[in-house]
C-alpha positions in Angstrom: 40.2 -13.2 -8.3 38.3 -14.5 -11.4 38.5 -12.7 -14.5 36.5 -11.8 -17.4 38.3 -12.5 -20.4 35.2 -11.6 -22.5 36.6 -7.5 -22.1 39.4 -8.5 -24.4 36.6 -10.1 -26.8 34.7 -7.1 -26.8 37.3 -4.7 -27.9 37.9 -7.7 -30.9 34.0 -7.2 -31.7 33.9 -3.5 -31.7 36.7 -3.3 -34.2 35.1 -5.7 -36.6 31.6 -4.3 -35.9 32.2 -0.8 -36.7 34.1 -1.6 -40.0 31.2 0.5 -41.9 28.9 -2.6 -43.2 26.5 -1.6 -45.6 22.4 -2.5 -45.3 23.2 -5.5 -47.5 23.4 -8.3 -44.3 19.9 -7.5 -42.8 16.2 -7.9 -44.0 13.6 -5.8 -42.1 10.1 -7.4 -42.2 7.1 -5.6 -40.7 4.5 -8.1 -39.0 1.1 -8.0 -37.0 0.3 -10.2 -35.2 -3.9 -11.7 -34.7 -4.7 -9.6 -32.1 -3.1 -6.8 -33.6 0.3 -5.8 -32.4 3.0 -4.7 -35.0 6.9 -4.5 -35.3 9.4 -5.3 -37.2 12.0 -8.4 -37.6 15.5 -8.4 -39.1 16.3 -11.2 -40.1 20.5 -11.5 -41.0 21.3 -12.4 -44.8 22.5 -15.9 -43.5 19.2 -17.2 -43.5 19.3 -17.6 -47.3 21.6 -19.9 -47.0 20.4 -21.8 -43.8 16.8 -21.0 -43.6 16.0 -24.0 -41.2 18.6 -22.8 -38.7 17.7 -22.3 -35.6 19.6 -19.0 -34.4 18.8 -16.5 -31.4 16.9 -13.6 -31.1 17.1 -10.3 -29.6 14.3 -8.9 -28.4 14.9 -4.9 -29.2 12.9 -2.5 -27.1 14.0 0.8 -28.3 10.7 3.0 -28.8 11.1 3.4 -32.6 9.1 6.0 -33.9 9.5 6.8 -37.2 12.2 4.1 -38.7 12.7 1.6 -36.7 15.6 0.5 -39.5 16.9 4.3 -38.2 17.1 3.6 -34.1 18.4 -0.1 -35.2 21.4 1.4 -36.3 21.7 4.1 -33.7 21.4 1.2 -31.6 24.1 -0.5 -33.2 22.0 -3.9 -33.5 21.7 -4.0 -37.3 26.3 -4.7 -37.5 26.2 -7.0 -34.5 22.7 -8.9 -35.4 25.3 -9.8 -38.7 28.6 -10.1 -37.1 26.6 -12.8 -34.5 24.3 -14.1 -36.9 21.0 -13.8 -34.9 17.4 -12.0 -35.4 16.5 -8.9 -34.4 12.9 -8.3 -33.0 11.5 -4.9 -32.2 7.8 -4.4 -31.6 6.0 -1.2 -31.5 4.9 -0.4 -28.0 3.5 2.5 -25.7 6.8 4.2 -23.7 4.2 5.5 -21.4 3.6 1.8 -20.1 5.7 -0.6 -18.5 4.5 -3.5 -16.5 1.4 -3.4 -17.6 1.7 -4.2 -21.5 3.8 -7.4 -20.9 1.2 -9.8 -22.5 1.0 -7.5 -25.8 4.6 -7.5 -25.5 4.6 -11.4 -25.6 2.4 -11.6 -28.5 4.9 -10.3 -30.6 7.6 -13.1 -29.1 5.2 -15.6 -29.8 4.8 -14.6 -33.1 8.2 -14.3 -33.9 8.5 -18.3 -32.1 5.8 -19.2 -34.3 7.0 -18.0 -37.9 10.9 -18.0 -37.5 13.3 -20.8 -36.7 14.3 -19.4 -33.3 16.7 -21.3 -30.7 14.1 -20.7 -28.0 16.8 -21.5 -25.1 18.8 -18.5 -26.3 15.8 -15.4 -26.4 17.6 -12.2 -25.0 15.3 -8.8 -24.1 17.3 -5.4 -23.9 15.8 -2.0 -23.7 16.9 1.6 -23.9 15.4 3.9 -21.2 11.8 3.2 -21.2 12.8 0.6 -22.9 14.8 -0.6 -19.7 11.6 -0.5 -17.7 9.9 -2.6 -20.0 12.5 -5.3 -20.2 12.0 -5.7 -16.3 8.2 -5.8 -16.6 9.0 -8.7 -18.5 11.0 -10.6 -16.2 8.6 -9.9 -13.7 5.8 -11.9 -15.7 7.8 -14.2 -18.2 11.3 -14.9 -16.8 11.3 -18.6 -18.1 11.5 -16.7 -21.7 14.7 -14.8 -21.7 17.9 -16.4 -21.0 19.5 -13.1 -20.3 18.3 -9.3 -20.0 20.8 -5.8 -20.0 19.1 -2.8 -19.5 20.2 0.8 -20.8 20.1 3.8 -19.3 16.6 2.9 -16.8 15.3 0.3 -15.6 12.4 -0.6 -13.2 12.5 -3.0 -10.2 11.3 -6.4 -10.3 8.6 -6.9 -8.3 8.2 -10.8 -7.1 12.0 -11.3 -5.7 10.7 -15.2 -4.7 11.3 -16.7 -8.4 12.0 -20.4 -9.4 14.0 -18.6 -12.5 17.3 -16.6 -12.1 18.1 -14.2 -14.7 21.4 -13.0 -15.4 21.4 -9.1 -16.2 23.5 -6.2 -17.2 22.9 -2.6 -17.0 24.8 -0.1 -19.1 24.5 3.4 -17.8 26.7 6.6 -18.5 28.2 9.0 -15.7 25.9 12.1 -17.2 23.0 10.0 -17.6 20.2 10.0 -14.9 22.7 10.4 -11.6 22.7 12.6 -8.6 25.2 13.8 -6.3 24.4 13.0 -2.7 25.4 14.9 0.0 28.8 13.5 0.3 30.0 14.3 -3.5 29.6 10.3 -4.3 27.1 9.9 -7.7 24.6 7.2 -7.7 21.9 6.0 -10.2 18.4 7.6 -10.2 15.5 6.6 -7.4 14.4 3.7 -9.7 17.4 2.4 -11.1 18.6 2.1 -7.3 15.4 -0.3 -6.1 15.7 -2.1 -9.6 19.6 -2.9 -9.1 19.0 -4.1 -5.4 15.5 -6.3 -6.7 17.3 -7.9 -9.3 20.5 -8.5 -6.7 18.0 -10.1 -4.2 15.8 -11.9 -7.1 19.6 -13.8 -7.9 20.7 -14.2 -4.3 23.6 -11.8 -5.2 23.8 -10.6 -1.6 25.3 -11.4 1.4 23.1 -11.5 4.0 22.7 -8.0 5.4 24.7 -6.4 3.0 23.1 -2.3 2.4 23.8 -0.4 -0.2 27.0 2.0 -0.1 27.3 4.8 -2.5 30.3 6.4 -1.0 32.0 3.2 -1.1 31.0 1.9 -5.0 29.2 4.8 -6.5 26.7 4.6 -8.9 25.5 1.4 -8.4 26.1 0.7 -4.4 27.2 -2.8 -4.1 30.7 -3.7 -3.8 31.4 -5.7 -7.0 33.7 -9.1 -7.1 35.8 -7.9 -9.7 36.3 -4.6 -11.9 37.5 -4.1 -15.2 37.9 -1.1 -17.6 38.1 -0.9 -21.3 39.0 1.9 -24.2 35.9 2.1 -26.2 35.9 4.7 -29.1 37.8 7.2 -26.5 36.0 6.5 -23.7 36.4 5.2 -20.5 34.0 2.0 -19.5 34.3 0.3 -16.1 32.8 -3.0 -15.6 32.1 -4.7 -12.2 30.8 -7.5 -12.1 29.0 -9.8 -9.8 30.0 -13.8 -10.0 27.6 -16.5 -8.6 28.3 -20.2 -7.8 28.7 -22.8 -10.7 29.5 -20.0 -13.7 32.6 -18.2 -14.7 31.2 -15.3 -16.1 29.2 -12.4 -14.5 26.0 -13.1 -13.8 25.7 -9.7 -12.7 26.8 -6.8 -14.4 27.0 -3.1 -14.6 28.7 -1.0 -17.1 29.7 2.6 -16.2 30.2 5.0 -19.5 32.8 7.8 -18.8 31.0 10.8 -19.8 28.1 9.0 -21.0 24.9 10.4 -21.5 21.2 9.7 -22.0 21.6 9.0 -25.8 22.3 6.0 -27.7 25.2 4.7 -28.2 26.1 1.8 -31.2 28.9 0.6 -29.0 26.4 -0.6 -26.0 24.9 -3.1 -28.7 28.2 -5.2 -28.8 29.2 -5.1 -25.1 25.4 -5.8 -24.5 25.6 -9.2 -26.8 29.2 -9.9 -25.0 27.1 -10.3 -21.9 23.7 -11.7 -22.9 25.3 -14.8 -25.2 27.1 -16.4 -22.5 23.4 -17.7 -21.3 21.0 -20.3 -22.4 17.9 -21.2 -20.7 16.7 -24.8 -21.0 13.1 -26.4 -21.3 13.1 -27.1 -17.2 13.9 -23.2 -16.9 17.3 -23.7 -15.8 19.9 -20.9 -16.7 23.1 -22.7 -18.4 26.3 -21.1 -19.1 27.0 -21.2 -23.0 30.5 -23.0 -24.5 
């Protein structure tokens, strides 16, 4: 059986995450962009030194509201955007929308291309509920952008399965989060998260042929994983099983179960998130590359 020896890495960048870091580290720039659309970057204090760097970004859909420097933090992206050294972009946008603002979405990625020295083969989108739905939109219209996606707490299905671009994903939900008890006593995600786990399954050739979904047998998520691991995490419990594919030694696929989790925010999914998403690089020709 393969193994994820990135768990172990995780607990390493929790520990060194959460060693209270003060704002110094981060530099929050607002932007609009020419048609309009606004947001903020953080940029990590590195870039002083190195300004011509190319580094990654984040893309950080997280409905901000009021301070956006606030839900950073909740999020825990401001102390792992510094402990990774990569930039941080979170544009405003309407939570009442999903698939249908992906172009004002891509503005603001463009403009952050077009200002910042970005390593455009290592973009990442991750989104927190409506956030989640919004991330998908985007793979639905843009996959050659991201080299990776992980979706918190919702997410919507993809809806072209036939794709010349895989896209490896993750998707981090929390036992009392948006779950129901069927008949049987077995828990499974919500209506939505169930098609978008099974689309983006099919959209990556996860599945065997004929394989159905089996909630009594792997609940929450319905599909038999390759391999499962569990971690300590601040107390809780978190089990990850993960779906391999041909050619990498990582997951490709991945869901995250939080013991007792709920539909909040939690600063620890920020550093199990990047654990995932920089394993993956996307090249010029659109192929997806495992990372050294």
């Amino acid at each position: 059986m393969k193994r994820f020896v990135g768990i172990i890495v995780i607990i390493t960048l929790l520990l060194s995450g959460c060693s209270g870091k003060k704002d110094e580290g981060m530099k929050e720039v607002e932007y609009t962009t020419e048609s309009g659309e606004t947001g903020w970057i953080y940029l990590p204090e590195s870039m002083e030194d190195t300004p011509e760097q190319e580094r990654p970004m984040v893309l950080l859909l997280c409905a901000p509201g009021k301070s956006a420097k606030d839900k950073l933090k909740a999020a825990g992206w401001w102390e792992q955007a510094q402990e990774a050294d990569f930039l941080v972009l979170m544009p405003k946008y309407r939570t009442t929308e999903s698939y249908s603002q992906t172009d004002r979405l891509m503005e603001s990625v463009n403009y952050a291309i077009g200002n910042y020295p970005i390593d455009t083969t290592r973009i990442y989108a991750t989104g927190f509920s409506n956030g989640g739905g919004a991330v998908t939109a985007l793979v639905n219209d843009y996959p050659q952008i991201f080299a990776a996606i992980s979706c918190m707490s919702w997410m919507m299905p993809i809806k072209h399965l036939s794709s010349p671009y895989e896209m490896p994903f993750q998707i981090i939900q929390g036992s009392e989060d948006l779950t129901l008890e069927m008949d049987s006593g077995a828990k499974r995600v919500i209506d939505d998260e169930v098609w978008g786990i099974e689309s983006l399954m099919r959209y990556n050739h996860l599945l065997e042929h004929g394989e159905a979904k089996d909630f009594d047998k792997t609940e929450y998520w319905g599909y038999e994983p390759d391999e499962v691991e569990t971690s300590t995490i601040d107390g809780k419990t978190w089990t990850f099983s993960n779906h391999y594919k041909d050619g990498y030694t990582v997951p490709f696929g991945q869901m995250v179960l939080i013991e007792g989790g709920k539909h909040e925010l939690n600063k620890d999914e920020a550093f199990v998130a990047w654990e995932f998403l920089r394993h993956y690089t996307r090249e010029e020709d659109g192929a997806v590359i495992e990372a050294e």
